[in-house]
N, C-alpha and C positions, 0 to 999 in steps of 0.2 A: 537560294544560294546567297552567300554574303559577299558583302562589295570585299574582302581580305582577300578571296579564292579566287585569283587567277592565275591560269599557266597562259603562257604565250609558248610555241611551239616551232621552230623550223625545223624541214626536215626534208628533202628531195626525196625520199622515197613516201609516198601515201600511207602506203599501208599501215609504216611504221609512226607517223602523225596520227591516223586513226585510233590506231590502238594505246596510244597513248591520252587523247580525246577521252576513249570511251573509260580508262582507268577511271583518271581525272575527275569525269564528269560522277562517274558512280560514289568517288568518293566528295562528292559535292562544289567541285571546282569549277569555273566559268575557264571552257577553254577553248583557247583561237589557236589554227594550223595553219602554215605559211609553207611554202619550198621556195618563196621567190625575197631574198635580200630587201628589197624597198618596200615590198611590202611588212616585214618583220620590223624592217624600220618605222613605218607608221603607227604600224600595233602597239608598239611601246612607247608611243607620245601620248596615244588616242589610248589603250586600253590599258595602262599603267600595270603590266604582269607582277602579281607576288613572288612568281616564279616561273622560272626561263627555261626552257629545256632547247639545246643545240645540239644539231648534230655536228660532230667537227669536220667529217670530210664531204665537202658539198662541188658540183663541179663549176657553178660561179662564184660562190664566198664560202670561205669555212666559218664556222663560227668564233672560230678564236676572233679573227677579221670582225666579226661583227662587235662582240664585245668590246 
């Protein structure tokens, strides 16, 4: 994989982090899945995401919030 390809992911429901993981990874993307705010926050100091995927209705922060 190359350092360009990463998603960074929240998402409170699993499943749907999973399934987006496993997209990602098939098309050769380094990717990290979060449901918890502080952690998403970390990920993006430490794993500098190419690309972000949020879910917007979450029941501690939505992602608008996060952005």
């Amino acid at each position: 994989m190359t350092g360009d390809k990463r998603i960074l992911v929240i998402d409170d429901e699993q499943a749907i982090g999973e399934l987006i993981r496993k997209v990602g990874e098939t098309a050769g993307f380094d990717v990290r899945v979060t449901s918890k705010p502080a952690a998403f926050k970390a990920e993006l100091e430490s794993f500098r995401p190419t690309v972000i995927v949020l879910d917007i209705m979450m029941p501690d922060a939505d992602g608008i919030e996060l952005v």
